[in-house]
Structure formats: C-alpha cells, structure tokens
LUMTIGU-52693 format. One record per residue: residue in one letter; x, y, z of N, C-alpha, C in turn. Coordinates in steps of 0.1 Angstrom, whole numbers, plus 5000, padded with zeros to 4 digits. Example, Ala and Ser with C-alpha at 12.3 -4.5 7.8 and 13.67 -1.06 7.14 Angstrom:
2
A513249435078512349555078513249675078;S512849785071513749895071512950005079;
***
This chain:
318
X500949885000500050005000500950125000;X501250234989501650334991501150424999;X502450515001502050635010501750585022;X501750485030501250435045501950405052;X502150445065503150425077502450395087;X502850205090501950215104503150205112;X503350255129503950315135503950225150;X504550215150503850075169504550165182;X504150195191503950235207504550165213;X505450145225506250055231504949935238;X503649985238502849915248502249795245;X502049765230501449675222501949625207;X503449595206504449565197503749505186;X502949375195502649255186501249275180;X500249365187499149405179499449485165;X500349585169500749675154501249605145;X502349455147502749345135501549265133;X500749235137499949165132498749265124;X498249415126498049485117498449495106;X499849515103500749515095501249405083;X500749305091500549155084499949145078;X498649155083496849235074497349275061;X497949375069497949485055499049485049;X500149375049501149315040501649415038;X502149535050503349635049504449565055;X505649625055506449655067506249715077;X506449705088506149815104507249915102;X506749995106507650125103508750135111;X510150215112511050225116511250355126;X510750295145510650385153511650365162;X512050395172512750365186512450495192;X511750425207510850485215512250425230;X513050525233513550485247513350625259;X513650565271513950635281514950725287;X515050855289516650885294516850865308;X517550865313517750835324517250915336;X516651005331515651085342514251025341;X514250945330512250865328511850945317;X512351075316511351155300512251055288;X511051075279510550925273511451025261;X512050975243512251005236512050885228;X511750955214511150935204512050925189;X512250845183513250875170512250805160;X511850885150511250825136512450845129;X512450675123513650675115513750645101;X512750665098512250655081511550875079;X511450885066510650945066509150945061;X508551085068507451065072506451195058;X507351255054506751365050505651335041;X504751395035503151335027503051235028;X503051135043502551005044501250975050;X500550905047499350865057500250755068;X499750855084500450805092499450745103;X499750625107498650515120499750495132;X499750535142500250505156499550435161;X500150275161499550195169500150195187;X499150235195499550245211498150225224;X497850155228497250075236497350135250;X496150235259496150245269496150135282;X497650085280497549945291498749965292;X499049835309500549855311500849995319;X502050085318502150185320501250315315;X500250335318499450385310499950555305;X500550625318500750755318501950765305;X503050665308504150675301503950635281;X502550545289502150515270501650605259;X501050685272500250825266501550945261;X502350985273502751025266504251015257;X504550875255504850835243504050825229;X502750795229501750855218501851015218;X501551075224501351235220503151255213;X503851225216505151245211505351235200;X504951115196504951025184503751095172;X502951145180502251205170503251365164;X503451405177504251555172505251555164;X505851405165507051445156506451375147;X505751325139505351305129504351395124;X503651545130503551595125504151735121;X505351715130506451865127507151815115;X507051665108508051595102507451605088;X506051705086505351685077504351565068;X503851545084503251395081501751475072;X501251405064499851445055498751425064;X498551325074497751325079498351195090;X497851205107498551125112496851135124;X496950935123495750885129496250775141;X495750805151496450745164495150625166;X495750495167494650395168494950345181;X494150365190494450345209493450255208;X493550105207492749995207491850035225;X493050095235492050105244492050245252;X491150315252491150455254491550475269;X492650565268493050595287492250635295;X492150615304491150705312489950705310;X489450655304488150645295487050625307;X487350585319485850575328486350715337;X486950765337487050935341485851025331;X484850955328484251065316483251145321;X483151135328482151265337481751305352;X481251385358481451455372480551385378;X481551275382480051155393480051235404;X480651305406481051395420481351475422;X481251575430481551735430483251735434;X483751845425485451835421486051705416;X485151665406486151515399486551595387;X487151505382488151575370487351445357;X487251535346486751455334487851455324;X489051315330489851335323489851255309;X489051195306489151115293489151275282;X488151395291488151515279489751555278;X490051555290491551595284492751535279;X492751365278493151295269492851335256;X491551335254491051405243491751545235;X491851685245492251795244493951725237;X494551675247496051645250495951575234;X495651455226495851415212495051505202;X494251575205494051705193495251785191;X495651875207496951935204498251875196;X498351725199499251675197499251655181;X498151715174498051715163497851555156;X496851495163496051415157494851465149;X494751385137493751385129492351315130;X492851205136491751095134492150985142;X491150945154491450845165490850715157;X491150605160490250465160490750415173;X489550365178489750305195488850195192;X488550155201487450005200486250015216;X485549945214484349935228485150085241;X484550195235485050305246484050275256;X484550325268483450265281482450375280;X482650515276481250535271480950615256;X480050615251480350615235480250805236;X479950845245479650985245481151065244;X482350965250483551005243484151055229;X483851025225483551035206483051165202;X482151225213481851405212482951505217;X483751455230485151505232485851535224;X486051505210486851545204485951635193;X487051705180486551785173487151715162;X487951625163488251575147487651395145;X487551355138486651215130487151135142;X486551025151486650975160486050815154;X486350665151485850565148485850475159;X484750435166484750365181484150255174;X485050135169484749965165484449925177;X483349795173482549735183483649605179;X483549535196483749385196482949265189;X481549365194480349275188480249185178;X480849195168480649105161481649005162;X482849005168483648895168483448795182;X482848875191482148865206480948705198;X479748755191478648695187479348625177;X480548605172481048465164481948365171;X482348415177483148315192482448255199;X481148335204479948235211478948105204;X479148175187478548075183479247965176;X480647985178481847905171481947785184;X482147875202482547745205481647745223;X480547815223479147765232478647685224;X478547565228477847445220476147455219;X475847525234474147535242474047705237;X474647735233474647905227472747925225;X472047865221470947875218470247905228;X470147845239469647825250470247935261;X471147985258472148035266471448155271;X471548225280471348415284472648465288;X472048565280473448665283473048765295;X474148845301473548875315475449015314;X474249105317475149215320475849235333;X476549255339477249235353476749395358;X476349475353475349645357474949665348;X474049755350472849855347473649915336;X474849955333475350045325475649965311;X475749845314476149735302474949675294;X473549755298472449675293472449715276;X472849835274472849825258473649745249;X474649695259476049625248475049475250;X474249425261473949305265472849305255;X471849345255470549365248470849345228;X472449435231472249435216472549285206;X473749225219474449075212473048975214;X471848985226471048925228470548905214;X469349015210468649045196469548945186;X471148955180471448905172471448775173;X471548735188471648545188470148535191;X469448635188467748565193467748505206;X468548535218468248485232468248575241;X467448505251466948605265468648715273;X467948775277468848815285468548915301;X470048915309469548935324469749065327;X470149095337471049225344471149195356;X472149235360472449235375472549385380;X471649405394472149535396472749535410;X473949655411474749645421474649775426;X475049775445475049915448476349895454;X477149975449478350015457478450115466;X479350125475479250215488480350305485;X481750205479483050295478483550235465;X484550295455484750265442485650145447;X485450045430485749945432485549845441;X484249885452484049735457482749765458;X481849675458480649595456480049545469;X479049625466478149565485477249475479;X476249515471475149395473475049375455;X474449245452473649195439472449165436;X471749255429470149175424470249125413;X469848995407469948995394468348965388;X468149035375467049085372466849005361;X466048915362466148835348466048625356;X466048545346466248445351466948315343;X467548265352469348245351469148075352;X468048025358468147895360468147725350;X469047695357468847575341470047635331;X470747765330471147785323472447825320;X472947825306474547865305474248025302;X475348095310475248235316476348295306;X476048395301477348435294477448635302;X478048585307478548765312479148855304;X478748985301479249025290479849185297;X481249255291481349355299482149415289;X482549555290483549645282484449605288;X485449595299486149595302486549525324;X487149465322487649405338489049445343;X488949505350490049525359490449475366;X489749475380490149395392489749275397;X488449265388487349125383486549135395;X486149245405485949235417484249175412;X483749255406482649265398482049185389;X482649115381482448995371482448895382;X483348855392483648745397482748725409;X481548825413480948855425479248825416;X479448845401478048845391478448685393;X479148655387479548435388478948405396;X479048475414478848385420477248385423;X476648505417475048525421474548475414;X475448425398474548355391474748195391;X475648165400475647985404474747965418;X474748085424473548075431471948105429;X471948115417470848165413470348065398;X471447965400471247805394471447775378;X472347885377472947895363473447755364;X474347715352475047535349476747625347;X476547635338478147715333477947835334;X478947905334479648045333480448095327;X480448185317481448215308481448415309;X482748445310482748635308483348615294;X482548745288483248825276483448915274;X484349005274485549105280486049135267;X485849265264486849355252488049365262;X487949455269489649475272489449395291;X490649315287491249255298492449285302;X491749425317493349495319494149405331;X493149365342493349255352494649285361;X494449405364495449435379495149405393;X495949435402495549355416495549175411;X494449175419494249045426493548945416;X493149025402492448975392492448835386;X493348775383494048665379493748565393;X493848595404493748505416492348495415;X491448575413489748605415489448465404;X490248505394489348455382489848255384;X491248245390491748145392490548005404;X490448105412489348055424487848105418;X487548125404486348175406485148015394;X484148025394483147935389483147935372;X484148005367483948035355484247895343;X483947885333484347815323485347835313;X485048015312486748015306486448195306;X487348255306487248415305487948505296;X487448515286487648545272487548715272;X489048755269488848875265489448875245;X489549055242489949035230492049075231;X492349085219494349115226493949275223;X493149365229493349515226494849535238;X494449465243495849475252496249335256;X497949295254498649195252498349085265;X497848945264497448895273498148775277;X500048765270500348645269501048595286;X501148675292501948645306500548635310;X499448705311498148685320497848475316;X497948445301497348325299498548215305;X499648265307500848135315499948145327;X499548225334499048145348497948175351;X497448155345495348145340494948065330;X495147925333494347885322492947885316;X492347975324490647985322490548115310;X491648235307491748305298492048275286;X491148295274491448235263491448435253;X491548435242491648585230491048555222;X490248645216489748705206490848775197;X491448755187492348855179491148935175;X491149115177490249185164491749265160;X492949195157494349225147493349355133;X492049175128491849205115491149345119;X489949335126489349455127490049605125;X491349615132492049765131492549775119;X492949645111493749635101492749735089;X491649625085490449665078490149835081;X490249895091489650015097490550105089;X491950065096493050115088493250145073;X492950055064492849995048491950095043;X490450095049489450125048489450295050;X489950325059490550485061491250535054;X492850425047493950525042492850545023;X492050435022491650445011490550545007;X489950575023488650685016487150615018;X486950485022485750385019485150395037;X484150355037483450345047483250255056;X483450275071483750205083482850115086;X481550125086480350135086480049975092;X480949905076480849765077481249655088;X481749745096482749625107482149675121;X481149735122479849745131479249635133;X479049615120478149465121478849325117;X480449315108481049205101482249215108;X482549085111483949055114484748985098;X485649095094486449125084487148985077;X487148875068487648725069488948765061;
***
C-alpha cells in the first residue's frame, strides 16, 4: 500500500505486527527509549513527509508513560510533515473518568481528548469506549469499533448450548451492549444490579432476569480487578445457572484479578488482545483471546483508502 506508515507504541508491539500483516506492509522504523531521568524519547527513522500515518499504542501497562509516548509520536510526525497522522488506541485511557459522578472530579478522558488534538492528531480509532459519549470529546473524525461481532462469532463458534444460553450484563450500565448481542443470537437476557458504597467494591447483587437451568454468558466492556464479574458468577451459580462464561473486550486485570478468576466458577474468560494477554494466559488457564488484529487492520485499509467503516459494526472482516 503506498504512501502508508503504520507506527507501533512500546505498549502493544505484537498488535501493530499483526495489523501490518493484514495489510502486508512492513512496520515502520521507530525507537521509543527512556533517558535516564524517565522522559521518554522518540526517534522516527524513516521518513514521514506526505505519508498517511497510523500510531499503533494501547492504553495498558504503563498507561501515563504510554500516553505520553503517543502524543510524542504524534508530534514528531506531525512537525516531520506527516499528510495526515491517525492514532489507533485499541484501548482509550482513562476512559471511565468521563464525567462529574462527584463534585470536584476531574473528566479526564476530555483531556486525553484535548492532550491528542493538540498533539496534532487527525483521526482516532479506538474500540468498545466505556462510554460512546466519548466520541463528542473530540473535534476531529473519531471511529469507536465494536467487539460485537467477533464477541457473537466466538459464542457461536464454541458455546455448543449458545441457543439456549442468556446473556446477562454484570450492571445497569452494560444493558445496551447486553441487549444488543442478545437480539442477534435471538436469546433471553438478564442484568444484575449492584450498589456500591465505595469505588471498586461491591456491596450487594440483584439479578433481574432468570438464570436457572442455564448457561450464563456475562458480558462486559472491560475487567479490571474482576471484583465485579467474579461476584455476578457467583450470584448466578447461586441463582442456578449450569456454566459460566465472561466476555470481556479489554482485559486489563490488575490486583488480585488473575487470583479471582483462578478460584472463581467460570468456564473460561475470554477477552479480546486490545491489550497483550500472553503472561496473563501462562497462569490462568481459564483466559482464552479473541484477535480483532483484523478489525483495526480493515479500519485502517478502509480509512487510508477513503471507503466506509460502517461495515465492521456489524461483520467480522475474513
């Protein structure tokens, strides 16, 4: 593909080569080191000038240092006279900072936002943002790809009882993503509602819907500390589910996460690689991946060419 530079982030190496596979380029020629004070430096070592330019960099890991190795990477490829340069953050930073649950909080996903405009981004691609109202934060073209469809071909590729199955939201905030994969497999589905007292921990469970006799598929944007997913498992083996399965776009799983999910009722806990999951899967064998590689690839292809996104809403890309 002329004219195209995809660009990889220290945080997510092997997502950007496998983009790049896709799209049967070479990976572009970057070195991203540290000086010995911790400020991060940046060397593009090709040039960049009238290139259509993709920074592949993944809000995971080090997140502060990832970020601002992205904004870097955007500046010097746009002081370097890049044609247009589009930052593909498979997982948006900060992204549940998106509004004032509380008097003096900070809404910082807007100024991640603010911080990659300045930095002279053109054009974001992210994937399942935790809330889609993010996508107004900004002022230039913003493409937020769903899991959805590779989520609803993995359940039907290897839930054998998929038919029979309910899907079941772990809160109140996930009923649209739950509701929507329900409609396409034509099956029921639940919700669980939770009241928390203090962030990140979970006082009580209702689950709203009915769970018995059946295989349970939990569905979520994103797990962290699994305090939440693994506390929905246990209301719904109490509430006489058979199996348990979570499906998880981003599996960030800090703390205690991996121990939760290790002792927990599940059947297997499937996220997608928006962020790199191979040390999580050596000592978890219950974590299995979704690649959506193709997804950013296509988005990518589909952007440097001018054609419309539209399609990978609803198709996983073959």
């Amino acid at each position: 593909m002329p004219n195209i530079k995809v660009f990889s982030g220290s945080s997510h190496p092997d997502l950007a080569q496998k983009i790049c596979a896709r799209l049967g380029i070479n990976h572009a020629n970057v070195v991203a080191q540290k000086f010995a004070n911790g400020e991060t430096n940046v060397e593009i070592r090709e040039s960049v000038r009238g290139e259509d330019v993709y920074i592949v960099q993944s809000g995971c890991g080090e997140v502060n240092d990832n970020l601002m190795e992205l904004l870097i990477m955007i500046n010097a490829c746009k002081i370097a006279s890049a044609e247009r340069v589009t930052a593909v953050i498979p997982v948006y930073p900060y992204s549940r900072q998106d509004k004032k649950d509380k008097s003096r909080a900070p809404i910082s996903a807007k100024l991640v936002a603010n911080m990659l405009s300045v930095a002279g981004a053109d054009h974001i691609i992210t994937m399942d943002l935790h809330a889609s109202q993010i996508q107004g934060f900004f002022d230039i073209p913003v493409d937020n790809l769903y899991a959805e469809p590779a989520v609803v071909k993995w359940i039907k590729e290897n839930i054998p009882e998929w038919k029979t199955a309910i899907v079941v939201s772990p809160d109140a905030g996930g009923a649209k993503r739950v509701t929507s994969i329900a409609d396409r497999l034509n099956i029921d589905f639940a919700l669980i509602h939770k009241e928390r007292k203090i962030a990140n921990e979970v006082a009580s469970m209702v689950l709203v819907g009915d769970a018995k006799g059946k295989v349970a598929i939990l569905i979520d944007d994103m797990a962290d500390t699994c305090g939440t997913i693994v506390q929905a498992a246990q209301k719904l083996v109490e509430d006489g589910a058979t199996k348990i399965y979570a499906i998880l776009t981003h599996g960030i799983f800090s703390g205690e996460a991996i121990a939760r999910i290790n002792n927990s009722s599940f059947e297997a806990v499937v996220v997608t690689n928006t962020i790199p999951q191979d040390k999580n899967m050596m000592v978890c064998s219950k974590i299995q991946v979704i690649d959506v590689s193709m997804m950013f690839a296509e988005a990518v292809r589909r952007t440097h060419n001018g054609e419309s996104v539209s399609y990978l809403f609803e198709n996983v890309p073959y």
